[in-house]
mmCIF file of the N, C-alpha and C atoms, coordinates in Angstrom:
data_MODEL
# 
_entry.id   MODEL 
# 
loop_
_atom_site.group_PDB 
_atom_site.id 
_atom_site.type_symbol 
_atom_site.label_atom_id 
_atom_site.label_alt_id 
_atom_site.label_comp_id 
_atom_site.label_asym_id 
_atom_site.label_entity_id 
_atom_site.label_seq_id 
_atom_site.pdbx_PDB_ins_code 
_atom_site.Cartn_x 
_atom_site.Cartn_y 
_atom_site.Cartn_z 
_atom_site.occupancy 
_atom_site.B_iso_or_equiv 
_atom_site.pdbx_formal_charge 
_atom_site.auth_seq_id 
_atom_site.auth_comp_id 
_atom_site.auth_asym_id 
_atom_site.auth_atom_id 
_atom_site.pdbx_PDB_model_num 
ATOM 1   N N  . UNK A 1 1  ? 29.917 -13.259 -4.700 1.00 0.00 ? 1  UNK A N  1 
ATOM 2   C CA . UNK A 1 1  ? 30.207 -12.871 -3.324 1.00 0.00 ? 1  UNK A CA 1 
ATOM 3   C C  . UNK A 1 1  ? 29.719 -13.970 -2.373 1.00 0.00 ? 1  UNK A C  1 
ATOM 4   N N  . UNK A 1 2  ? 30.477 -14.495 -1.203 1.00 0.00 ? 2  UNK A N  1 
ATOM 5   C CA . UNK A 1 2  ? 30.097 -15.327 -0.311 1.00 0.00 ? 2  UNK A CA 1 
ATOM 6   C C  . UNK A 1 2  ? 29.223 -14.572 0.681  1.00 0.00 ? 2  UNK A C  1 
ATOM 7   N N  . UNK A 1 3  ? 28.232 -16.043 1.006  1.00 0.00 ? 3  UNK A N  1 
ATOM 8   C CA . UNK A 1 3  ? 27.005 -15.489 2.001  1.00 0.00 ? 3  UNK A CA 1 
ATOM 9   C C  . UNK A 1 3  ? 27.682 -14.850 3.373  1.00 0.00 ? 3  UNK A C  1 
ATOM 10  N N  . UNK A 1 4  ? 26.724 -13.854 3.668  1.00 0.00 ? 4  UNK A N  1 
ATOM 11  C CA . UNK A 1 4  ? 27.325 -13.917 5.099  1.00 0.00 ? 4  UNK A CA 1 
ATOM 12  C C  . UNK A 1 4  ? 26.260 -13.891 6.154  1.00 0.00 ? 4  UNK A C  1 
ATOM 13  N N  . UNK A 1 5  ? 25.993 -14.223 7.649  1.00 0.00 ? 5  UNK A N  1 
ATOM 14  C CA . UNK A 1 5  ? 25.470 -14.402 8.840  1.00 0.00 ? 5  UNK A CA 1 
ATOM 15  C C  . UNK A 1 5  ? 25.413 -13.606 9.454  1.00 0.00 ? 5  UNK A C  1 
ATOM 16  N N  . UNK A 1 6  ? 24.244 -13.176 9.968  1.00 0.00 ? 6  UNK A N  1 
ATOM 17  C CA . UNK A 1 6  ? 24.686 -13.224 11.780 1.00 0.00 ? 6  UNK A CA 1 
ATOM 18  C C  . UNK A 1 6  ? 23.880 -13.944 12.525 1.00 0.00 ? 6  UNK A C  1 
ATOM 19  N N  . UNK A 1 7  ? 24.226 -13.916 13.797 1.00 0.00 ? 7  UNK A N  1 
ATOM 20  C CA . UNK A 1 7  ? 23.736 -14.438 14.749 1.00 0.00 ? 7  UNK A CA 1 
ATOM 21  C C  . UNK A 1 7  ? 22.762 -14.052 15.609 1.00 0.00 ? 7  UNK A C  1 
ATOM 22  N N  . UNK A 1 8  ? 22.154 -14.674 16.856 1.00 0.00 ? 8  UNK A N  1 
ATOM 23  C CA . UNK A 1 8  ? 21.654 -14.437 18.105 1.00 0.00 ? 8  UNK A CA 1 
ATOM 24  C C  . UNK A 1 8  ? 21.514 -15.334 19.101 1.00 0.00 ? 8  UNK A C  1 
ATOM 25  N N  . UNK A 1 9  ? 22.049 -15.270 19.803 1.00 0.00 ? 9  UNK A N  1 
ATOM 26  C CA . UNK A 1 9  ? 21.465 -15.934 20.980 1.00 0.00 ? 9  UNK A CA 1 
ATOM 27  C C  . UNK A 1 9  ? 20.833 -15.583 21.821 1.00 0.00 ? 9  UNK A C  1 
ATOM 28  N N  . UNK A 1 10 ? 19.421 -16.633 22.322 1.00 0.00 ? 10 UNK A N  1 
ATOM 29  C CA . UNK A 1 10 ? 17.877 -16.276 23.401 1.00 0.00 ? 10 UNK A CA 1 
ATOM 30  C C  . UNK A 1 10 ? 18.655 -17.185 24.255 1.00 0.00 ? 10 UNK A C  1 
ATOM 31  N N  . UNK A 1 11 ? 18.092 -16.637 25.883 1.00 0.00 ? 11 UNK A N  1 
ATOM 32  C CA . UNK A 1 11 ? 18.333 -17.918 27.045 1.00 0.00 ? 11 UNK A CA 1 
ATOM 33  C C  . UNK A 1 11 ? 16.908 -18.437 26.997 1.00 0.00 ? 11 UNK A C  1 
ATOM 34  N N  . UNK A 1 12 ? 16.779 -19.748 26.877 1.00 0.00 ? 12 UNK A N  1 
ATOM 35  C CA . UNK A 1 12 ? 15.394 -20.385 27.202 1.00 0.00 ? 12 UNK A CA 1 
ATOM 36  C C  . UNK A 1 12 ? 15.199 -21.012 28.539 1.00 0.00 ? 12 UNK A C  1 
ATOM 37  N N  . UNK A 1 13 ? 14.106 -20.703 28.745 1.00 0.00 ? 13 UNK A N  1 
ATOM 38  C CA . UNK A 1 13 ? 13.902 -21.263 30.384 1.00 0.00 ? 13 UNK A CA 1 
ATOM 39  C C  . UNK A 1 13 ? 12.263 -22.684 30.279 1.00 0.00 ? 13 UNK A C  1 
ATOM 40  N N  . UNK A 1 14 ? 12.676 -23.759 30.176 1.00 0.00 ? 14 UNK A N  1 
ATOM 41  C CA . UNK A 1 14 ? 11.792 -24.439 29.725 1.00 0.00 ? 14 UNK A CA 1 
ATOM 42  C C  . UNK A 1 14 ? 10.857 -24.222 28.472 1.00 0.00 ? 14 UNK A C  1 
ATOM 43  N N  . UNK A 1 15 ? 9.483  -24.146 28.885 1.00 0.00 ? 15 UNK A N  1 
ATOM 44  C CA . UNK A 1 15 ? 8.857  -23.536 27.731 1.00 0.00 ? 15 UNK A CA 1 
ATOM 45  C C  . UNK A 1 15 ? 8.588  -22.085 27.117 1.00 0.00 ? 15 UNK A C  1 
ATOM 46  N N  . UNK A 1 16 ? 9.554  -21.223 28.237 1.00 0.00 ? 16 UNK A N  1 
ATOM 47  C CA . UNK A 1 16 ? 9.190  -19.820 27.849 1.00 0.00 ? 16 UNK A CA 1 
ATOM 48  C C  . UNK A 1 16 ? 10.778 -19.307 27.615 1.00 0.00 ? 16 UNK A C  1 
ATOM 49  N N  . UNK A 1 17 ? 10.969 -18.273 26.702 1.00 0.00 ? 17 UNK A N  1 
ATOM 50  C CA . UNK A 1 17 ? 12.441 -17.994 26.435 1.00 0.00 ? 17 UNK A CA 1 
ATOM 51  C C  . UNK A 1 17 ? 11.930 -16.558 27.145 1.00 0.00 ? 17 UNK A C  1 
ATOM 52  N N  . UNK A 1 18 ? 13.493 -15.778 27.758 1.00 0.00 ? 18 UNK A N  1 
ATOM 53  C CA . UNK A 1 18 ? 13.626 -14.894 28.701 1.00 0.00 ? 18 UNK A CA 1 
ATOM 54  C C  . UNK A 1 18 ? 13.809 -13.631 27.454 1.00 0.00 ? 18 UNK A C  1 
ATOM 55  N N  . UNK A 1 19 ? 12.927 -12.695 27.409 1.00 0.00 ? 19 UNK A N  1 
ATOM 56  C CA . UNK A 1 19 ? 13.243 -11.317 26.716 1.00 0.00 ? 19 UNK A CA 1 
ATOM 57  C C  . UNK A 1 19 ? 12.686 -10.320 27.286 1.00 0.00 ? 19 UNK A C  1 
ATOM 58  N N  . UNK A 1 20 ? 14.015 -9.402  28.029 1.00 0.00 ? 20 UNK A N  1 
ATOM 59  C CA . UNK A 1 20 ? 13.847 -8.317  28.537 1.00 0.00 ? 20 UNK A CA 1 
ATOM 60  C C  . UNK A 1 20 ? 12.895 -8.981  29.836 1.00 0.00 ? 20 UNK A C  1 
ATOM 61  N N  . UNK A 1 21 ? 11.179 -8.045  29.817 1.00 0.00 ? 21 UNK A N  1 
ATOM 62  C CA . UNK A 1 21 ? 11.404 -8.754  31.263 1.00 0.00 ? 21 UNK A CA 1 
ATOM 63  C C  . UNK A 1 21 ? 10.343 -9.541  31.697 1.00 0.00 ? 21 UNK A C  1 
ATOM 64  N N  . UNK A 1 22 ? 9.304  -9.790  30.203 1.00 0.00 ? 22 UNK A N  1 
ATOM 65  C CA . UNK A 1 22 ? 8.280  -10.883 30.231 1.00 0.00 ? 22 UNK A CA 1 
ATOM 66  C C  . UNK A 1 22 ? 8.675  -12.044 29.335 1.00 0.00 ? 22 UNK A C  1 
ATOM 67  N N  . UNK A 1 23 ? 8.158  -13.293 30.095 1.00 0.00 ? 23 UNK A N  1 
ATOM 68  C CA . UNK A 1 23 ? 8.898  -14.406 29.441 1.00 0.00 ? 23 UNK A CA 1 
ATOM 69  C C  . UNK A 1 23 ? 7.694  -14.645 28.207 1.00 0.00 ? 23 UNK A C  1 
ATOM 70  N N  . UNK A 1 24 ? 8.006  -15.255 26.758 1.00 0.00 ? 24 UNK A N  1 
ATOM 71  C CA . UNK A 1 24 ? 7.397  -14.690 25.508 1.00 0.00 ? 24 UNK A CA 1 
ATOM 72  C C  . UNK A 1 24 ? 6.878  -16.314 25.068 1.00 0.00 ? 24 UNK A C  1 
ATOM 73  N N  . UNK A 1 25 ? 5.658  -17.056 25.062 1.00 0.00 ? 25 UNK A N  1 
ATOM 74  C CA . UNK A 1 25 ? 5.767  -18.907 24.686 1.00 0.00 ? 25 UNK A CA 1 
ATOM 75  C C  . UNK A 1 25 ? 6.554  -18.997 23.444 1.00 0.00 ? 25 UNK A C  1 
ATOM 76  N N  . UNK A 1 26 ? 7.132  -20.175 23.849 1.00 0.00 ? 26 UNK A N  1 
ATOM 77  C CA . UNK A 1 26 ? 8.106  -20.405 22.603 1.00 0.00 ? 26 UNK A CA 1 
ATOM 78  C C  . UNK A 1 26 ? 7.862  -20.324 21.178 1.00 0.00 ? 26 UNK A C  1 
ATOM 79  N N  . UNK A 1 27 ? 6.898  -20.855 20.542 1.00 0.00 ? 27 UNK A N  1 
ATOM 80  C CA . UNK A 1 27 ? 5.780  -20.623 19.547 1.00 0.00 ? 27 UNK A CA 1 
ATOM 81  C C  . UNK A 1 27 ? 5.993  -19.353 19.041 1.00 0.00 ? 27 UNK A C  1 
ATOM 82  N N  . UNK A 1 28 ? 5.559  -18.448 19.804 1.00 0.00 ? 28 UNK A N  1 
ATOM 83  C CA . UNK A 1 28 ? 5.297  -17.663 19.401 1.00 0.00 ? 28 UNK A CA 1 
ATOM 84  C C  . UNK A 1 28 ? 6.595  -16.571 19.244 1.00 0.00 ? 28 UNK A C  1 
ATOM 85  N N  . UNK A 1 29 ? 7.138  -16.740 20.120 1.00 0.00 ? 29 UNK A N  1 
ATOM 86  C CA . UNK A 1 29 ? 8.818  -16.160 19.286 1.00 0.00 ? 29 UNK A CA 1 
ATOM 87  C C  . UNK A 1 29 ? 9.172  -16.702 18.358 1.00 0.00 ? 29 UNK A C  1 
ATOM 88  N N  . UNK A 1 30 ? 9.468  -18.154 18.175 1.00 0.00 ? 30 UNK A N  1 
ATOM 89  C CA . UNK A 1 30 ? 10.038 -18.739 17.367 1.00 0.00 ? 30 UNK A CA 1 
ATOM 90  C C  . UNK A 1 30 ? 9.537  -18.212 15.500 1.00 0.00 ? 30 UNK A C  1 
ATOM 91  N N  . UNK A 1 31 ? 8.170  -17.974 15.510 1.00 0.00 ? 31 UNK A N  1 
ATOM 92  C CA . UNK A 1 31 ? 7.241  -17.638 14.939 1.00 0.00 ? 31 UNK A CA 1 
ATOM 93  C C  . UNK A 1 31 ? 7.809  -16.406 14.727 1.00 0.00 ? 31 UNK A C  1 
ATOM 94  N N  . UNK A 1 32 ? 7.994  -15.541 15.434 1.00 0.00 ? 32 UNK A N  1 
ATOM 95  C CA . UNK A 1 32 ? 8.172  -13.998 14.885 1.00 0.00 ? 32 UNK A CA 1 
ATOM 96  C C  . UNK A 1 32 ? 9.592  -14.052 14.532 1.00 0.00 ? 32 UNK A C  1 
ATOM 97  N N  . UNK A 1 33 ? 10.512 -14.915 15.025 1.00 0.00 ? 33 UNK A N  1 
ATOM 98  C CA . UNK A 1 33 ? 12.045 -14.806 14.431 1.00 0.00 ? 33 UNK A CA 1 
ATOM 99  C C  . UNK A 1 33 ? 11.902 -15.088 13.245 1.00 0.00 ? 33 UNK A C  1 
ATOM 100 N N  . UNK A 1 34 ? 11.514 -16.550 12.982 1.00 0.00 ? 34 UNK A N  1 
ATOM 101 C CA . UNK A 1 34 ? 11.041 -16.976 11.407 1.00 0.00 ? 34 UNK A CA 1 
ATOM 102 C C  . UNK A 1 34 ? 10.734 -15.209 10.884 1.00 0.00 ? 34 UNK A C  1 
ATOM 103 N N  . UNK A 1 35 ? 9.437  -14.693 10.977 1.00 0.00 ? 35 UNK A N  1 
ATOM 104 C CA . UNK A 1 35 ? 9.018  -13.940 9.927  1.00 0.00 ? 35 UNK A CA 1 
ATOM 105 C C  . UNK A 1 35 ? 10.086 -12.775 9.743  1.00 0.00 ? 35 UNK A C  1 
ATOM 106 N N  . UNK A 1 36 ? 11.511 -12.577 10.762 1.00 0.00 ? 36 UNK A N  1 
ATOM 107 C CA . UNK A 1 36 ? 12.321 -11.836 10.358 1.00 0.00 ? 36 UNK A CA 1 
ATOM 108 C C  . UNK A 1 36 ? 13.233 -12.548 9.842  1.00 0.00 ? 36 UNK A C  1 
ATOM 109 N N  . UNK A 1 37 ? 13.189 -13.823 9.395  1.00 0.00 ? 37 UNK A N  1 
ATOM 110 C CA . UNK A 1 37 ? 14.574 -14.508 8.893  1.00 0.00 ? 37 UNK A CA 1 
ATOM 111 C C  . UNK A 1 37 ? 15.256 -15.057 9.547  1.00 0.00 ? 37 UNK A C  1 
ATOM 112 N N  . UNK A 1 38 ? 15.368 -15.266 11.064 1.00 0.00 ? 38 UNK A N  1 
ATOM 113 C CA . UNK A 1 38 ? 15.767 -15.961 11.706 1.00 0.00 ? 38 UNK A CA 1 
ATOM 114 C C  . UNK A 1 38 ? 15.780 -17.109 11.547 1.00 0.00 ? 38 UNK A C  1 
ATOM 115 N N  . UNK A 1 39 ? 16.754 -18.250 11.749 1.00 0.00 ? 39 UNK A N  1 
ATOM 116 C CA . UNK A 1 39 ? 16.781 -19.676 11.666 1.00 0.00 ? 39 UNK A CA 1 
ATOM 117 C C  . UNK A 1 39 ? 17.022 -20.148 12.886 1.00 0.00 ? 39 UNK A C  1 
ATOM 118 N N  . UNK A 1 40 ? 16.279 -21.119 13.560 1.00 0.00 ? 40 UNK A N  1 
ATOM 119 C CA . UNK A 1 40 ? 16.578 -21.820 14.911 1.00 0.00 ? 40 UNK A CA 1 
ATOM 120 C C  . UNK A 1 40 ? 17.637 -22.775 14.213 1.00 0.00 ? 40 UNK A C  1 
ATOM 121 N N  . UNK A 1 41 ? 19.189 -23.094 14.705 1.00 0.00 ? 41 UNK A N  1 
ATOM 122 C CA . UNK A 1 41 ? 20.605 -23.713 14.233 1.00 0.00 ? 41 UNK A CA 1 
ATOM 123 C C  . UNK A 1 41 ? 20.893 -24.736 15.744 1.00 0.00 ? 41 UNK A C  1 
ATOM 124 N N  . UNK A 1 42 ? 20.910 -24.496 16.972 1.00 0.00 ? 42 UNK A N  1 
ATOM 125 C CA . UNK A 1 42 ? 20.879 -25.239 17.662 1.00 0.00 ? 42 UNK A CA 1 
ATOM 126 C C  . UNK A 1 42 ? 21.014 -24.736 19.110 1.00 0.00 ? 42 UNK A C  1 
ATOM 127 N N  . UNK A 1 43 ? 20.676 -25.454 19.982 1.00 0.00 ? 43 UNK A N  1 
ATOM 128 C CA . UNK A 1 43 ? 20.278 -25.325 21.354 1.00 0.00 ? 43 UNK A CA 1 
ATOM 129 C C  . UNK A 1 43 ? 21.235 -26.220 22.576 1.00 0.00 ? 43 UNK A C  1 
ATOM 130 N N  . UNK A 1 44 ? 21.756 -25.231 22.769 1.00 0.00 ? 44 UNK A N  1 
ATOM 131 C CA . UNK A 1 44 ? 22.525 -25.751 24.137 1.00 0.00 ? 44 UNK A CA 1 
ATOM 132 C C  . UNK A 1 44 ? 22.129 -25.925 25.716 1.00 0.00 ? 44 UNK A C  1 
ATOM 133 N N  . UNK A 1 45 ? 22.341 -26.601 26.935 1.00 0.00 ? 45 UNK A N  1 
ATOM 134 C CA . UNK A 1 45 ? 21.997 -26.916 27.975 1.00 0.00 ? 45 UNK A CA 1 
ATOM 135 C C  . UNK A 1 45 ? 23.280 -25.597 28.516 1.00 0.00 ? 45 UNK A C  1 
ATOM 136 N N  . UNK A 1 46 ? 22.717 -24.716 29.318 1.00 0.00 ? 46 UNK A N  1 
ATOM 137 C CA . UNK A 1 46 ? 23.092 -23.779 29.882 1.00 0.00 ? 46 UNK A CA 1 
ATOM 138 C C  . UNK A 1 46 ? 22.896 -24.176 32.105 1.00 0.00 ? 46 UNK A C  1 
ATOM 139 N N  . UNK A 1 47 ? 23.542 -24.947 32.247 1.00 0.00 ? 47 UNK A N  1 
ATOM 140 C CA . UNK A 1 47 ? 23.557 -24.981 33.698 1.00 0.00 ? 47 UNK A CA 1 
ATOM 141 C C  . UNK A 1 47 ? 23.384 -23.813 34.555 1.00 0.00 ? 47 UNK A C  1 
ATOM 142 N N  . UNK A 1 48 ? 22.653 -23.150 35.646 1.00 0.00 ? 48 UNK A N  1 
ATOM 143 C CA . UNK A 1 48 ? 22.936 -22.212 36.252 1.00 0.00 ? 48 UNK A CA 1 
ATOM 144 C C  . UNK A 1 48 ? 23.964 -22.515 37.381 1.00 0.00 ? 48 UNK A C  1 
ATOM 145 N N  . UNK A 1 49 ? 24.131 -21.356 38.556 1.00 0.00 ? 49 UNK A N  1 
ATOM 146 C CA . UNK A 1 49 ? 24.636 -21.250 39.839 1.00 0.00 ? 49 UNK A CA 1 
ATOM 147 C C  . UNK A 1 49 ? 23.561 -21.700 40.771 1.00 0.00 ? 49 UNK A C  1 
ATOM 148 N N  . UNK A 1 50 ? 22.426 -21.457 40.439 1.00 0.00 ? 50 UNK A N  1 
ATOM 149 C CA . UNK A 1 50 ? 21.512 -22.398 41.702 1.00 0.00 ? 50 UNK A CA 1 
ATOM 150 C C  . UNK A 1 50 ? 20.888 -23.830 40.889 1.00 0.00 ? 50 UNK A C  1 
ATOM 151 N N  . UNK A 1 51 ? 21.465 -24.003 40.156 1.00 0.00 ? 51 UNK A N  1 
ATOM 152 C CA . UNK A 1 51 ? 21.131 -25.341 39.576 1.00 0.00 ? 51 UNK A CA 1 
ATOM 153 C C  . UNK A 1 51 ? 19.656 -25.821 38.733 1.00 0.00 ? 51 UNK A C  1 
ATOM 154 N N  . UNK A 1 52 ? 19.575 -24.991 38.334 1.00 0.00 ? 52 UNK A N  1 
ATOM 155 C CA . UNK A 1 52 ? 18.807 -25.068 37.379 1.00 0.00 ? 52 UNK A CA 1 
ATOM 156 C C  . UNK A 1 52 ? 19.476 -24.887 36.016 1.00 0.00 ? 52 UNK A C  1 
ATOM 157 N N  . UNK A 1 53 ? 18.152 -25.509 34.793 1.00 0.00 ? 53 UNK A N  1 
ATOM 158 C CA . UNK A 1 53 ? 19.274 -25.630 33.489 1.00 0.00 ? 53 UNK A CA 1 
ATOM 159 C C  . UNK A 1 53 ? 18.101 -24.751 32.949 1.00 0.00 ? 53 UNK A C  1 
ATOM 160 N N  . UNK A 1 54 ? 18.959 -23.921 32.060 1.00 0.00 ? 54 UNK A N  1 
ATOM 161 C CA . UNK A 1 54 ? 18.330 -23.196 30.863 1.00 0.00 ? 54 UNK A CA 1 
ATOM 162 C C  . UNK A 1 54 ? 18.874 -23.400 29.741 1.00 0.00 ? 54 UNK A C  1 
ATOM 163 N N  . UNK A 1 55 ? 18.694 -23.297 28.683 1.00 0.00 ? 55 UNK A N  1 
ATOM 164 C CA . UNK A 1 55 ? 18.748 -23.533 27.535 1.00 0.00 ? 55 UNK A CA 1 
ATOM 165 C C  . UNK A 1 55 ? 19.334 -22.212 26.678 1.00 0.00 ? 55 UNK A C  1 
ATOM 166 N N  . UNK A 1 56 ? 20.586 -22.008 26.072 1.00 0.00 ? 56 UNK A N  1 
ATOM 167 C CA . UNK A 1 56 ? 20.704 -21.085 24.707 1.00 0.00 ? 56 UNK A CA 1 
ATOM 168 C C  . UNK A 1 56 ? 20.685 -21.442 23.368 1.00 0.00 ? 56 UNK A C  1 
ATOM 169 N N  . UNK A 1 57 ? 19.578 -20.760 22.785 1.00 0.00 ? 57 UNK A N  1 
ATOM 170 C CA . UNK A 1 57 ? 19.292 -20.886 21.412 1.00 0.00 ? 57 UNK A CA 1 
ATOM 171 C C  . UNK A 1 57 ? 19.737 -20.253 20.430 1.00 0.00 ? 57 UNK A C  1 
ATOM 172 N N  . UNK A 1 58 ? 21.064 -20.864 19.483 1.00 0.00 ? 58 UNK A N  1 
ATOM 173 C CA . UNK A 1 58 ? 21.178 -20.217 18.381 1.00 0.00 ? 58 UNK A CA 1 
ATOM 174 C C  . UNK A 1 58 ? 20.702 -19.718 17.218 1.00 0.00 ? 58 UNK A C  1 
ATOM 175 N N  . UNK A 1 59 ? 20.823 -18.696 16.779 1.00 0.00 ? 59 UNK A N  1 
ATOM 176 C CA . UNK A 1 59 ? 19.654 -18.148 15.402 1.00 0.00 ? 59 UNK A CA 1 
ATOM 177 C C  . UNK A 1 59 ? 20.643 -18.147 14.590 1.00 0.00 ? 59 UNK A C  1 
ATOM 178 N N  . UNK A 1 60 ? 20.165 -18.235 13.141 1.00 0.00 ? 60 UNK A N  1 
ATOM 179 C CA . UNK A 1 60 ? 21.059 -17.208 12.118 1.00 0.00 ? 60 UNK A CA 1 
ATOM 180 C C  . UNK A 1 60 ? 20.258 -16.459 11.238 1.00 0.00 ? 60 UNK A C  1 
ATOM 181 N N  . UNK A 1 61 ? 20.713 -15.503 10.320 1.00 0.00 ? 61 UNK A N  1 
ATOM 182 C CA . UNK A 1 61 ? 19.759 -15.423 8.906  1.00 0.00 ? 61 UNK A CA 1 
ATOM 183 C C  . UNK A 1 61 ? 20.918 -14.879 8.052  1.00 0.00 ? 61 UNK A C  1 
ATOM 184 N N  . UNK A 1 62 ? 20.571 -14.803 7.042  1.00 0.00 ? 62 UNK A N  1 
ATOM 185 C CA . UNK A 1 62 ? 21.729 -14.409 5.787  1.00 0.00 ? 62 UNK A CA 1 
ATOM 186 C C  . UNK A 1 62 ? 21.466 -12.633 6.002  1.00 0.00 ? 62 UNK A C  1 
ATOM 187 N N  . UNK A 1 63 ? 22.668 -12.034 5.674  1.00 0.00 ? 63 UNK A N  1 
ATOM 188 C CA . UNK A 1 63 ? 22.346 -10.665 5.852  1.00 0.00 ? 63 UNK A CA 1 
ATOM 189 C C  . UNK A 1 63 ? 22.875 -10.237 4.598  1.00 0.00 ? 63 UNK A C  1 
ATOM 190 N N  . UNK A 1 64 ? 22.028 -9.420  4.076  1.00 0.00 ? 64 UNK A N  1 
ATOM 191 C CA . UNK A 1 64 ? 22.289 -8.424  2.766  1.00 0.00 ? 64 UNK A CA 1 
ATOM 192 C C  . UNK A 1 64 ? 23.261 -8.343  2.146  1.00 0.00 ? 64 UNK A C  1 
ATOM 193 N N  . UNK A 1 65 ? 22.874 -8.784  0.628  1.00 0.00 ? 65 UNK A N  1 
ATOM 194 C CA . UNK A 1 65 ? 24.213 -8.669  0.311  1.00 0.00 ? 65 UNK A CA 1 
ATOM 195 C C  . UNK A 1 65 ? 24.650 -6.995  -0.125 1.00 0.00 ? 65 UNK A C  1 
ATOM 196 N N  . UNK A 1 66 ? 26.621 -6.727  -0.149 1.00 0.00 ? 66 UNK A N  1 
ATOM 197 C CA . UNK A 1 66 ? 26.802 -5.248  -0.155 1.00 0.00 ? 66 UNK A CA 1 
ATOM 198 C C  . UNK A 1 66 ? 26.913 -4.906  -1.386 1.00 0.00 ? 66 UNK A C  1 
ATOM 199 N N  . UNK A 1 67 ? 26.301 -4.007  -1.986 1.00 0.00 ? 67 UNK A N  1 
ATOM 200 C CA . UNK A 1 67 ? 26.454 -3.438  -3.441 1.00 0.00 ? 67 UNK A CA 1 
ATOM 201 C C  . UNK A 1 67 ? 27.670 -2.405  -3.949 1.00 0.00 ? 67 UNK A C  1 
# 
């Protein structure tokens, strides 16, 4: 059976990524995605409307295979 994915994408705002409604140090998310399987895959420059840039971070992890 072929692997399969999913995804996630975080908005990052410099050194702190935005979840819900306290911003979390990067470290230390990055850290807890790892321990669920998450893979950091790559990071895009997200421009705003008042001009500031944030950052979206792609995840993946392999998801279960079906029996």
């Amino acid at each position: 059976m072929k692997k399969q994915y999913e995804y996630k994408i975080v908005e990052a705002d410099r050194d702190k990524w935005k979840i819900g409604i306290a911003p979390i140090p990067t470290e230390t998310l990055l850290t807890g995605f790892g321990l669920e399987g998450w893979e950091l895959i790559q990071v895009f420059p997200n421009p705003t409307a008042s001009g500031r840039t944030t950052y979206l971070l792609i995840l993946k992890r392999e998801m279960p295979a079906e029996e």
